[in-house]
C-alpha positions in Angstrom: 12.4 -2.9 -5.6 13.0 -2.9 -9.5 16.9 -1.9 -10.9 14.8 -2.6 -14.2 11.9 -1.1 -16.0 9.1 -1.6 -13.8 6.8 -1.8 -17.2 8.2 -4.7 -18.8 5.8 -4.7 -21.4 8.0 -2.2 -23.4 10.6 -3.9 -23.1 12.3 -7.0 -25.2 11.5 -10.5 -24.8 15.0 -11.2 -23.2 13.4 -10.4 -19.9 11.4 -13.7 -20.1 14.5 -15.9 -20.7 14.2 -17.0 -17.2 10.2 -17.5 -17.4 8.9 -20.4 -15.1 5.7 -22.0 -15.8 3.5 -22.4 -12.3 5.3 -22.9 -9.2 6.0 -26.6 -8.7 6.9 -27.3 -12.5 8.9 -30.2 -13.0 12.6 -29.1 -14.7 12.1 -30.8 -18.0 8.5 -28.5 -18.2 10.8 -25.4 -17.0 13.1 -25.7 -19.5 10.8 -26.6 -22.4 8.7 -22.7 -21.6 12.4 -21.2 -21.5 13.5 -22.6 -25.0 9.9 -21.4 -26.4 10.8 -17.8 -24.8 14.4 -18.1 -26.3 13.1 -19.1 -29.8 10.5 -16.2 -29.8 13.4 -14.1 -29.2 15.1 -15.1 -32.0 12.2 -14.8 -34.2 11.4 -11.1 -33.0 14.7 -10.1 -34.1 15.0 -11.9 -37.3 11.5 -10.3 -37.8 10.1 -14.0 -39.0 6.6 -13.4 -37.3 4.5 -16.8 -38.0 7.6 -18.0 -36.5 7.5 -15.4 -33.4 3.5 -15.7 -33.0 3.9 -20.4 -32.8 6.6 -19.8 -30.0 4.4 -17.2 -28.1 1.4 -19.3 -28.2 3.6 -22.4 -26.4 4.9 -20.2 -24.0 1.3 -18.9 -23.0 0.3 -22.6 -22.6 2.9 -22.6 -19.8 2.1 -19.4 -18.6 -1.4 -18.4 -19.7 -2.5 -15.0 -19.3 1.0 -13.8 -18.9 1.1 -10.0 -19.8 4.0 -9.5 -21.7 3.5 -12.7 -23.9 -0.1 -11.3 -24.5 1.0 -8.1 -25.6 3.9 -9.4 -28.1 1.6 -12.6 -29.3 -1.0 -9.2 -30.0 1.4 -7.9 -32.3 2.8 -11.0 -33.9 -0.9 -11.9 -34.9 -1.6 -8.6 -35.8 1.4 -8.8 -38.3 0.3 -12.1 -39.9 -2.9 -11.5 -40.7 -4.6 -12.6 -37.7 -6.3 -9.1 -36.7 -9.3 -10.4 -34.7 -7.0 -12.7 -32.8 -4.7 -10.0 -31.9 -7.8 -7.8 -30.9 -9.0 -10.5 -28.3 -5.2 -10.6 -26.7 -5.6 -7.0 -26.2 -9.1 -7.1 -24.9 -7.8 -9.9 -22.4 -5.5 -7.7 -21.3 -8.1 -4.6 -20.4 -10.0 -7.5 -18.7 -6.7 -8.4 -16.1 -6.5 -4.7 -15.9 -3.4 -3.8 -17.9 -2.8 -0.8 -20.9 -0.9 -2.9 -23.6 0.6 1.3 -23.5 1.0 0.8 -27.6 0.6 3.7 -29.4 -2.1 2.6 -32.0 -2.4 5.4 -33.9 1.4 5.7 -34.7 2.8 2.1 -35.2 1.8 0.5 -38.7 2.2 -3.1 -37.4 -1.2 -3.0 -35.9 -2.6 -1.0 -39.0 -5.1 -4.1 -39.7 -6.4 -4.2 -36.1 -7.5 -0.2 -36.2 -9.6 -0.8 -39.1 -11.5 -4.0 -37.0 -15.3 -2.0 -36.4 -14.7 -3.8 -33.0 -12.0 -1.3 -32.5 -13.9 1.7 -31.2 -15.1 -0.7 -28.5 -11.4 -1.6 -26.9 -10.8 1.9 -27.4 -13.3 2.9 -25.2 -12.8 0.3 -22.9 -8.9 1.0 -22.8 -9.6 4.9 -22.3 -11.8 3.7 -18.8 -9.1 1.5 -17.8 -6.6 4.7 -17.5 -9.2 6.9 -15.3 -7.6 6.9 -11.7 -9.4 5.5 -9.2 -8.4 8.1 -5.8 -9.0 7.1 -2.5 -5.5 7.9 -0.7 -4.2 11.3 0.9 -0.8 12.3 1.6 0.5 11.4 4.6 3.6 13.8 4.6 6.4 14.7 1.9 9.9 14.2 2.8 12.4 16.8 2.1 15.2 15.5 0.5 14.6 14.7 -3.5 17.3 12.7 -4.1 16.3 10.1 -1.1 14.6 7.1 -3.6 12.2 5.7 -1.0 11.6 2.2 -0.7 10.9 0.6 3.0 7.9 1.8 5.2 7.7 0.7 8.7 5.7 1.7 11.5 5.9 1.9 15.3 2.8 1.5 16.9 3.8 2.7 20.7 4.8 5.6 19.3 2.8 6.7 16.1 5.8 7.0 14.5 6.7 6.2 10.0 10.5 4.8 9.6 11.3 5.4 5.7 14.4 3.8 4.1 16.4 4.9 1.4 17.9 3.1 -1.4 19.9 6.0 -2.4 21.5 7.9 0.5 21.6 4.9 2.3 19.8 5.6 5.5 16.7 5.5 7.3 14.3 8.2 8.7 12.0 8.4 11.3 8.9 10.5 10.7 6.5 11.7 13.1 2.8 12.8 12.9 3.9 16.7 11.8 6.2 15.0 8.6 9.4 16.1 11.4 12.1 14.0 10.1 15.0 12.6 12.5 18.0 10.5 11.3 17.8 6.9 12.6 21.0 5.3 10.9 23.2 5.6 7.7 26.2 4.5 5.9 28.4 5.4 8.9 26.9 2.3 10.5 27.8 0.0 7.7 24.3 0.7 5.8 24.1 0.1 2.1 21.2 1.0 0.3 18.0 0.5 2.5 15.3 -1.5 1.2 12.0 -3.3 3.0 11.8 -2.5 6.6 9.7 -4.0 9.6 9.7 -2.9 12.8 10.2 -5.4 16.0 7.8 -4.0 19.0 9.2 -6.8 21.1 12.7 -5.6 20.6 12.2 -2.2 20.0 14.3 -3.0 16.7 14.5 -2.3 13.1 14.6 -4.8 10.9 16.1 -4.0 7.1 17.6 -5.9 4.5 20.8 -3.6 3.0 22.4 -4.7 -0.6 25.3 -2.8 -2.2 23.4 -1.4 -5.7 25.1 1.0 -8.1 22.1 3.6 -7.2 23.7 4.8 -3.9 26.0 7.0 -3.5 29.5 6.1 -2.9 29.1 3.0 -4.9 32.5 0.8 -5.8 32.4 -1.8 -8.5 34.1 -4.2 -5.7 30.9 -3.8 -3.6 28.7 -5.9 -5.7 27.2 -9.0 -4.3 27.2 -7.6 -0.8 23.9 -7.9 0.7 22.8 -8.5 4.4 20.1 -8.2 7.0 20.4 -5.9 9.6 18.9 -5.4 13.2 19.0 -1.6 14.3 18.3 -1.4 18.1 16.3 2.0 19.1 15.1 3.8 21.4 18.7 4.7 23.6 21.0 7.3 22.5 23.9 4.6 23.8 22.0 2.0 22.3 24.0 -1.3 20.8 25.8 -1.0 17.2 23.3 -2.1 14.2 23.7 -6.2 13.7 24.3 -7.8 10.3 23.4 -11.0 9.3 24.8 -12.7 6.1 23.2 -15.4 4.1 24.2 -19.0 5.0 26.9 -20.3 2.3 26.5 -23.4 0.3 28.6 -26.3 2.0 31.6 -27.2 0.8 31.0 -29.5 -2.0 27.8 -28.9 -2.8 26.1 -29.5 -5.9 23.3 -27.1 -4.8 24.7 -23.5 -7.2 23.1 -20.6 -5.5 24.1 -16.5 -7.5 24.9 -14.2 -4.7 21.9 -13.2 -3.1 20.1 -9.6 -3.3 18.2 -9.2 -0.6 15.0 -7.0 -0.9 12.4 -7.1 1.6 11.6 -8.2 5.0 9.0 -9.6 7.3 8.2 -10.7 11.3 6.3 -13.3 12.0 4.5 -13.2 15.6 7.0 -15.6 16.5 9.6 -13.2 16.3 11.1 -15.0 13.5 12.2 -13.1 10.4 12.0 -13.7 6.8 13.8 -12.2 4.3 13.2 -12.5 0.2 16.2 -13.0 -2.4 14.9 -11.1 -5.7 17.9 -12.2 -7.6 18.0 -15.9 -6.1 14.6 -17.1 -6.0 14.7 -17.8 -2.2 13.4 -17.3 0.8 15.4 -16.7 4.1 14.4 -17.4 7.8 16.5 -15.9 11.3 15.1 -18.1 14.1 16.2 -15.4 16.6 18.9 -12.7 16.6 21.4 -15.0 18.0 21.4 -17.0 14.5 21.8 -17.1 11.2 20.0 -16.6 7.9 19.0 -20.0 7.0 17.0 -21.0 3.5 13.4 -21.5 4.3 12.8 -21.7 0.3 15.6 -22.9 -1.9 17.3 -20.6 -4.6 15.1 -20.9 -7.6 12.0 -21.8 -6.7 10.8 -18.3 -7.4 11.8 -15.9 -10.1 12.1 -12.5 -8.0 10.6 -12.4 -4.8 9.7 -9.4 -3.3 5.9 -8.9 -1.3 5.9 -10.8 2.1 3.4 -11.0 4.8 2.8 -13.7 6.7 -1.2 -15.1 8.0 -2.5 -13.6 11.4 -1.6 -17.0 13.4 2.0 -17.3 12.4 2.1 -20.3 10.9 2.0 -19.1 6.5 4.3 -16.8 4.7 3.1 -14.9 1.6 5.4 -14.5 -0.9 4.4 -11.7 -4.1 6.5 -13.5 -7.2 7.3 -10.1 -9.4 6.9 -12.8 -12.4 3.2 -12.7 -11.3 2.7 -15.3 -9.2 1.6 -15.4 -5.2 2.6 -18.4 -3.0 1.9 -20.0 0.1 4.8 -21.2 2.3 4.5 -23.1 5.3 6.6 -22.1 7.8 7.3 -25.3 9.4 8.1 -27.4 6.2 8.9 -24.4 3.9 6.9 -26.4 1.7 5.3 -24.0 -1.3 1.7 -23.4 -2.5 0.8 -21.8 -5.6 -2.7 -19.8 -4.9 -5.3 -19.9 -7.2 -6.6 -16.4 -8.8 -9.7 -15.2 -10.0 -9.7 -15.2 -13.6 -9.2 -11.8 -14.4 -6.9 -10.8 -12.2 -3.0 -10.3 -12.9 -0.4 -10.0 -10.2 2.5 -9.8 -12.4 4.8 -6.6 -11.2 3.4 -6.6 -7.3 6.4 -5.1 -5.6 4.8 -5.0 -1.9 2.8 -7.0 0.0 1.3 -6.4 3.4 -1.7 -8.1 5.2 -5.0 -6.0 6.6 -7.1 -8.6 8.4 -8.3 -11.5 5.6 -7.2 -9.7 3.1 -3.7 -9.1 1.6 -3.0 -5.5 0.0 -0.6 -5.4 -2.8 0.7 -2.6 -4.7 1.6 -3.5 -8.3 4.1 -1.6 -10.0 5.0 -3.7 -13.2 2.2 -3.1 -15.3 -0.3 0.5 -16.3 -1.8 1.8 -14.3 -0.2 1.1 -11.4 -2.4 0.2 -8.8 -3.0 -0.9 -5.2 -5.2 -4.3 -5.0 -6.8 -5.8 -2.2 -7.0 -9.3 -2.6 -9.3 -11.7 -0.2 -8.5 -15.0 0.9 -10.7 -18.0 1.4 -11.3 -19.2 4.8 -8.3 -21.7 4.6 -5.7 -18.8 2.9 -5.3 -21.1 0.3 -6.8 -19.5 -3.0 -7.6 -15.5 -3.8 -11.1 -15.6 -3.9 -11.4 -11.9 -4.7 -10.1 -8.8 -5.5 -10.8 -5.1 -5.7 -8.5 -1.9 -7.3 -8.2 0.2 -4.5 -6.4 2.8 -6.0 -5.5 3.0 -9.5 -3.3 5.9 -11.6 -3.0 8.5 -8.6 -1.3 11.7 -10.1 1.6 11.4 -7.9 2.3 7.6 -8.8 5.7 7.3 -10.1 6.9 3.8 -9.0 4.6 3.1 -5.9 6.1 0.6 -4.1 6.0 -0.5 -0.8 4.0 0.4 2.5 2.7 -0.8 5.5 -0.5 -1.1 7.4 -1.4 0.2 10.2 -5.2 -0.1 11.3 -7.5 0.6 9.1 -4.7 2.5 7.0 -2.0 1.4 4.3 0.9 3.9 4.2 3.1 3.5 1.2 5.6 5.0 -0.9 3.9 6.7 -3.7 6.7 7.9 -5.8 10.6 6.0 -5.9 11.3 7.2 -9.2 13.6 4.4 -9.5 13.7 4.5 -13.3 15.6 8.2 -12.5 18.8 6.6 -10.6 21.4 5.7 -12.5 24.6 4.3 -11.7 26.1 6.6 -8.9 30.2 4.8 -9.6 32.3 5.5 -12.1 30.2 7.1 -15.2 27.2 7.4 -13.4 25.3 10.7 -14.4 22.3 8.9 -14.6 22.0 10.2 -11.0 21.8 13.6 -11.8 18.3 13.5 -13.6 15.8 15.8 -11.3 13.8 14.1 -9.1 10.7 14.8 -6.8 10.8 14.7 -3.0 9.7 11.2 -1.9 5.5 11.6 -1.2 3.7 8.9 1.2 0.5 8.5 0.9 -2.2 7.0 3.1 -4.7 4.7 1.9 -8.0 3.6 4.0 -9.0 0.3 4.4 -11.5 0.1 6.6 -14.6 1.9 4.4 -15.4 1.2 0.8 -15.6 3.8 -1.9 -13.8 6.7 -2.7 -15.9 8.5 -0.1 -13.5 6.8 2.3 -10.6 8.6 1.4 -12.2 12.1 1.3 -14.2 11.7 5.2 -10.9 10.9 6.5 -9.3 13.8 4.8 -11.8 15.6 6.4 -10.9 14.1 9.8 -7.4 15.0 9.5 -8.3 18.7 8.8 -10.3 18.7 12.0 -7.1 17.0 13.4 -5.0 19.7 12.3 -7.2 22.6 13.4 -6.5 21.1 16.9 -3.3 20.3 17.1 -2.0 23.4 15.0 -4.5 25.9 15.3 -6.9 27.2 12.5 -4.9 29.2 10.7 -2.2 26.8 10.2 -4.7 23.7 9.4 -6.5 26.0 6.7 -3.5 27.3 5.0 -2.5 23.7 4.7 -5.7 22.2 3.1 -7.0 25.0 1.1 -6.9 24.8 -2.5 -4.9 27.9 -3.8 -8.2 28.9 -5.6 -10.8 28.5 -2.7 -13.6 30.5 -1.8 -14.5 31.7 1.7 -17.1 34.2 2.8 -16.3 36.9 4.9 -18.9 38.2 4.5 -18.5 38.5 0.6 -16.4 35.9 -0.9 -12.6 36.3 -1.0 -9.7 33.8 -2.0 -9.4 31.7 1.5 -5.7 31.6 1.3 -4.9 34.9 0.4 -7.1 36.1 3.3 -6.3 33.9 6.0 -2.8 34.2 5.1 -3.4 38.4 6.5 -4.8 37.1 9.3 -3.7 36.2 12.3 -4.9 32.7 14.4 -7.6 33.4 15.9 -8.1 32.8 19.8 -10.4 29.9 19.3 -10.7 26.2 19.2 -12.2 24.9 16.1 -13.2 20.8 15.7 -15.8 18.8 12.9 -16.3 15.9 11.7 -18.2 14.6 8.5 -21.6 13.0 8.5 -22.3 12.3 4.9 -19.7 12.6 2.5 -20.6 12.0 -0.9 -17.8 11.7 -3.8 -17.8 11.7 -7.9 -17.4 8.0 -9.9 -13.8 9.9 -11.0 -12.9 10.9 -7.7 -11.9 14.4 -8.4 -15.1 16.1 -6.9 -17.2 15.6 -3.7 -18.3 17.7 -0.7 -18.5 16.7 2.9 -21.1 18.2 5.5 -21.1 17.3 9.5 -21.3 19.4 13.0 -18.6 21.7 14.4 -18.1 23.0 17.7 -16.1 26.5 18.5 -14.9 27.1 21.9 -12.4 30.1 23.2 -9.0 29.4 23.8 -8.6 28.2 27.8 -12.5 27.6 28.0 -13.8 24.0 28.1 -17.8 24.6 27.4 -18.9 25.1 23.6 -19.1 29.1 22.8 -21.3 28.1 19.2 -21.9 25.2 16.9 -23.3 24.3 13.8 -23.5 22.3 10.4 -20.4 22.9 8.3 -20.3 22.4 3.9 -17.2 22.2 2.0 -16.4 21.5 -1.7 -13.7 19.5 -2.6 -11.4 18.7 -5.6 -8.1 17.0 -6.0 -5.3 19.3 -7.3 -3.1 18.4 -9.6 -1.2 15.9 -7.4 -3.7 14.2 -6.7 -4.7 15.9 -3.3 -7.7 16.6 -1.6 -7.9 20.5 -0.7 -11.3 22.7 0.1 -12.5 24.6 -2.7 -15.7 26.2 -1.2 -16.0 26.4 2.4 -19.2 27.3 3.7 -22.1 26.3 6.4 -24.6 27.3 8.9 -24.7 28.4 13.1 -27.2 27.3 15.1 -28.8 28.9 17.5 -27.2 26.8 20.8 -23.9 25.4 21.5 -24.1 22.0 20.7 -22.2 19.7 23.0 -18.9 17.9 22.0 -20.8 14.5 22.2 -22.6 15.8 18.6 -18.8 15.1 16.9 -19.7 11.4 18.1 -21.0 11.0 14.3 -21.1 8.5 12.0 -20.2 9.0 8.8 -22.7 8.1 5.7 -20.1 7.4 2.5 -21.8 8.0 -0.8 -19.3 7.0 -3.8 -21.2 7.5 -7.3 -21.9 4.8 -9.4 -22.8 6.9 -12.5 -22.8 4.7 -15.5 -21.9 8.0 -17.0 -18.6 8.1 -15.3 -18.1 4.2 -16.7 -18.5 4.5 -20.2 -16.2 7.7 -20.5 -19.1 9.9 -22.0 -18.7 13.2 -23.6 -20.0 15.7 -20.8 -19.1 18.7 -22.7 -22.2 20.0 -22.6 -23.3 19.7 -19.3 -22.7 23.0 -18.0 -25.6 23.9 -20.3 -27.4 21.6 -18.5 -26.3 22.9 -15.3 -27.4 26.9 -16.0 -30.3 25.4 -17.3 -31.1 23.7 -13.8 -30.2 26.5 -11.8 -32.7 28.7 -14.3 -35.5 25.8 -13.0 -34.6 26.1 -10.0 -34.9 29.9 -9.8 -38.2 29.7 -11.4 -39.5 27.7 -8.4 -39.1 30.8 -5.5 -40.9 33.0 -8.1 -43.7 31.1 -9.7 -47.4 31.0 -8.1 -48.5 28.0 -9.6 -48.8 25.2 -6.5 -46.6 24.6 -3.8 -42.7 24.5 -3.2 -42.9 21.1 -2.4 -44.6 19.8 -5.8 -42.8 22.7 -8.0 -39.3 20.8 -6.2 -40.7 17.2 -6.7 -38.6 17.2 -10.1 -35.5 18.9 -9.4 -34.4 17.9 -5.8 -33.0 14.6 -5.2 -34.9 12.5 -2.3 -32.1 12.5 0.3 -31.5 16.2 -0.8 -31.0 19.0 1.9 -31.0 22.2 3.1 -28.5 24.3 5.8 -30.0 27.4 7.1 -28.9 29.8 9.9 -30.2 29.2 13.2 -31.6 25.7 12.0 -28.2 24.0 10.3 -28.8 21.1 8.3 -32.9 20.6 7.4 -34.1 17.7 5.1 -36.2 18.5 1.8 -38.1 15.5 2.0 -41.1 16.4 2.6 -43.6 19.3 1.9 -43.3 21.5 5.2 -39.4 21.2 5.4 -39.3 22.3 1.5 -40.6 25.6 2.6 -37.1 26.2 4.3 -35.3 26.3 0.9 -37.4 28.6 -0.7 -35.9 32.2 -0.8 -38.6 35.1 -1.2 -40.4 35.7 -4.6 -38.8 38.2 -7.0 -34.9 37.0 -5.5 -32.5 37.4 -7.9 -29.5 35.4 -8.1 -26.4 35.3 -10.0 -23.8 33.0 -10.8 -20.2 32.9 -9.6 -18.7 29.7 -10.4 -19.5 26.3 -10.9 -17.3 23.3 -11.8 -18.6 19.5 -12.8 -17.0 16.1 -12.0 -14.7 14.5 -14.5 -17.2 11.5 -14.5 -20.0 14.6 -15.2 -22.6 12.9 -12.5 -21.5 15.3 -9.0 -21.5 19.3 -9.9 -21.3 22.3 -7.6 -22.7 26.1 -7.7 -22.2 29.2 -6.3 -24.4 32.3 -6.8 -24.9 35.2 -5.5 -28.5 36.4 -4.4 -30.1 40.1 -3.8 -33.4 40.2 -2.3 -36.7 41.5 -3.3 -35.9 45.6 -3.0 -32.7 45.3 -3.6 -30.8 47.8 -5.9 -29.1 46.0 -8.8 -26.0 47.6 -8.3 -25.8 47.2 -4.3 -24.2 44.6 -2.5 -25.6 40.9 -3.1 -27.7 39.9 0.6 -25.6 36.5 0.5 -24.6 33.3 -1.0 -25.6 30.1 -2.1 -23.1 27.1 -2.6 -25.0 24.3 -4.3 -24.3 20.1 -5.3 -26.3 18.8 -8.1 -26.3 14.9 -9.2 -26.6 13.8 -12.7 -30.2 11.1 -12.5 -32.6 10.4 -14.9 -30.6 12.5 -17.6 -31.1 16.0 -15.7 -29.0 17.4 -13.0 -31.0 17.2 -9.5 -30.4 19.3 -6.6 -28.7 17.3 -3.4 -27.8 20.3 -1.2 -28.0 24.2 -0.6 -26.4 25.9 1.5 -27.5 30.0 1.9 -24.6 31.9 3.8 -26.7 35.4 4.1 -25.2 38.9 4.5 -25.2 40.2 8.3 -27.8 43.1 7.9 -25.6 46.6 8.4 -27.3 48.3 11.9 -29.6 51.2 11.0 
């Protein structure tokens, strides 16, 4: 949760009055990195820059590789001559994956950097760093708009999502179909809703609820109010919600504690809860429902706490520092442990936290492009020893924040739009800027590559074919320009939109699934099965080929949709498939190339490959030895899928000498190494002007600088009886 700008690094240096140095710090060493802060700030706005760029330097030495101080010491240095020096601060900061998000070619203060020669190269490099990285699908889209999402939790007895919301102040459960149902609001004493976890042993809710100026019906006297509250489910006559305050500070204490806000909330196996204090610095522990919220942490020991998940046995809570830091607190002391990070990794801004097995998943919100990490942990959980960007500048991100994981799957909130709420009191029309309807996404964990996030896309279109019907599951995951043939191509959701479901049963799943280096383009290929409605036994089977691209919001939806029958039913036990992920790792789609002319290249292939079924000059195989790739494929009628390995199966690709094809419609990858093709083709005999004899949908990848053939599906013409 972030009342602030989540990217603080357009923001003033004010923000960093209250900068710690690593956890632990003695007070003396605190206060020494505040007064460097708070003497930078002066200098910034007197404009005396030798004076700003000495101050940053001794904060950094208390805080190296702090974002913000890198990207104000780069423009300090670039304002007193120091241009190369200023050059390596924004190169470090590509390297621990953050956008400095200056605009170089507008400001003059870092005129002397742009003319470095080294320049072009950060350039590049920057313009890499801001490619997504897409591996999530949406997991439903809620349908109120002014709802600012923040708290994920799910039930595992009953498959069911809980969302909470900061801004009508209530929480949401959310079923498999996106069917939302009202679980409890401001009539039960709920303020704005903010991390959630739900209590299988109780059959609870967990949330933390804080009075903020972005919900409705906000009062100026409400401020400071902030609890913990345990929601009972399950029984219509079920017991009221119960609230649990913070502990006050003893009479006479010397301790001085600002009113807590809390902001998230986790369960230990134990059934012990922990709560964070963002504007406190502490952690919070409830024994068991018949206590009280005691300090685990004390106030100021962090700067704003938010992520928390504790270790598999119970026995470690991981706390996400929003200042960038990630600690280690042992339950039974409360005692704190910095964890050490690989050198060029950054978790300043992670607003979430959640653990998947070793790892901890993290989605970081205060810095761009926002991203979702997963960060492994040595064997003793005591140091990140790794990390990988699992997701990275989605379309639909506009404040990711947090989620929860469930299997091999992270579900999180991929848009709050925080930034769009203003005070909803007394003056507030802030509030009334349009917003987007709240979008959760799902994000898997259990495969690698963006391959991962397509095959299970697939999987849930398979899902929703059987649960729905196919009429219902194809409207839904069509892309409004697809192609289907029936016989001849037509748009697929125009047409199945005329028709009505048919009386079948229709389920796939992928077997290879192969997806760009940009993540915008892949295709997935697997068995189906068809059976008639109220009939158990297969009535016809085959391989199925779809091309896919994400939309403009980031989604997954079938673009061609294509395939072959076999000749038998095959039985259901052929869904039983695994699923071979192939993610590109075009250096092409690295470096950010120019790929502007490779649909040349792509005709010109498609000329080649033409010239192959018409040339007499030695076999298919050796004429195909150049242009297909070696795991490349074919999917015929009657045969489905056939490999083009080897010289006998090559023969199944050709098409007869003297066939003419023409092309329909191609597209190429962002990353320009994954490409598709459809033509049309008219057999030997064929009248020019007569109907083509069918279609062929094609995937090309980008090797050895020409574009090679991986798959080609023909989807003839049914022959018209004489």
């Amino acid at each position: 949760m972030r009342r602030i700008c989540s990217f603080m690094l357009s923001m003033g240096l004010a923000l960093l009055v209250g900068l710690p140095t690593s956890l632990g710090a003695d007070r003396d060493t605190r206060a020494a990195a505040q007064a460097a802060v708070q003497r930078a700030m002066a200098a910034l706005e007197a404009k005396r820059y030798e004076e700003l760029r000495e101050n940053l330097l001794t904060a950094l030495s208390y805080r190296p590789d702090h974002p913000v101080l890198l990207a104000y010491l780069a423009r300090a240095e670039a304002l007193t001559g120091h241009a190369p020096e200023s050059l390596h601060r924004l190169h470090r900061l590509l390297e621990l994956g953050v956008d400095p998000d200056l605009d170089f070619a507008a400001t003059g203060e870092l005129g002397s950097v742009l003319l470095l020669p080294e320049f072009a190269d950060f350039a590049a490099r920057r313009e890499a760093l801001q490619r997504p990285i897409l591996r999530s699908n949406a997991r439903c889209r809620l349908s109120a708009p002014r709802f600012l999402p923040e708290g994920v939790a799910w039930n595992v007895a009953t498959e069911m999502l809980y969302v909470s919301s900061v801004h009508e102040r209530r929480i949401v459960a959310v079923d498999a179909q996106c069917a939302e149902r009202r679980i409890a609001g401001p009539e039960q004493g709920l303020d704005a809703v903010l991390g959630m976890v739900f209590d299988a042993a109780r059959n609870a809710l967990w949330a933390v609820t804080t009075a903020l100026p972005e919900m409705t019906g906000y009062r100026e006297g409400d401020a400071h109010r902030s609890r913990l509250v345990m929601i009972p489910l399950g029984q219509t006559d079920a017991e009221p919600p119960r609230f649990y305050e913070c502990a006050a500070v003893p009479p006479g204490s010397s301790v001085e504690r600002p009113a807590p806000e809390l902001n998230d909330v986790t369960l230990a196996p134990s059934g012990e809860v922990f709560v964070a204090d963002s504007r406190g610095g502490a952690i919070y522990r409830l024994a068991n429902p018949q206590g009280a919220l005691q300090p685990l942490v004390p106030a100021g020991t962090f700067v704003s706490p938010g992520g928390l998940a504790t270790d598999g046995g119970g026995k470690f809570l991981y706390v996400a520092d929003y200042a960038g830091q990630l600690a280690r607190v042992e339950i039974a002391s409360g005692a704190v442990l910095p964890l050490t990070l690989p050198a060029d990794l950054t978790l300043y801004g992670v607003d979430g936290l959640a653990r998947h097995g070793a790892a901890l998943i993290a989605v970081q919100n205060g810095i761009r492009p926002h991203r979702v990490l997963s960060l492994q942990l040595s064997d003793a959980g005591d140091r990140v020893i790794a990390s990988e960007v699992l997701e990275r500048a989605h379309p639909a991100y506009h404040e990711p924040t947090l989620g929860v994981v469930a299997g091999d799957t992270f579900t999180f909130v991929a848009n709050s739009q925080w930034e769009l709420f203003g005070a909803t009191g007394a003056g507030g029309g802030a509030a009334e800027q349009e917003t987007s309807p709240p979008l959760l996404l799902r994000l898997p964990l259990g495969e690698s590559g963006p391959a991962a996030g397509l095959a299970e896309r697939e999987r849930a279109f398979s899902d929703r074919s059987e649960a729905r019907g196919v009429r219902d599951a194809f409207l839904e995951f069509l892309d409004g320009d697809a192609m289907l043939f029936r016989p001849h191509p037509v748009n697929g959701r125009e047409h199945t939109q005329q028709q009505p479901d048919p009386p079948i049963g229709l389920v796939w799943r992928p077997a290879r699934v192969e997806v760009s280096a940009s993540g915008d383009l892949g295709y997935s290929t697997g068995p189906f099965v068809v059976t008639k409605k109220g009939e158990a036994s297969p009535a016809g089977a085959g391989r199925f080929f779809s091309i896919w691209r994400r939309d403009e919001l980031g989604e997954w939806k079938v673009l061609v949709d294509a395939g072959a029958d076999v000749t038998t039913a095959s039985p259901a036990d052929s869904l039983r498939t695994t699923c071979q992920l192939l993610s590109s790792r075009s250096p092409r789609g690295a470096a950010g190339a120019d790929h502007r002319g490779d649909q040349a290249a792509l005709d010109l292939a498609e000329a080649r490959l033409q010239a192959v079924f018409t040339s007499a000059a030695g076999t298919v195989a050796e004429r195909l030895a150049d242009i297909v790739t070696t795991d490349g494929f074919a999917l015929r009628e009657g045969a489905g899928e056939i490999p083009l390995a080897g010289r006998a199966d090559a023969r199944a690709l050709s098409y007869p000498p003297g066939t003419a094809f023409a092309s329909l419609r191609s597209g190429i990858s962002a990353a320009g190494d994954l490409a598709f093709s459809v033509a049309a083709y008219r057999l030997p005999g064929t009248a020019g002007d007569a109907a083509p004899d069918g279609y062929a949908v094609r995937v090309w990848r980008f090797r050895d600088r020409s574009w090679r053939l991986v798959a080609d599906s023909s989807t003839p013409v049914p022959r018209q009886a004489p």
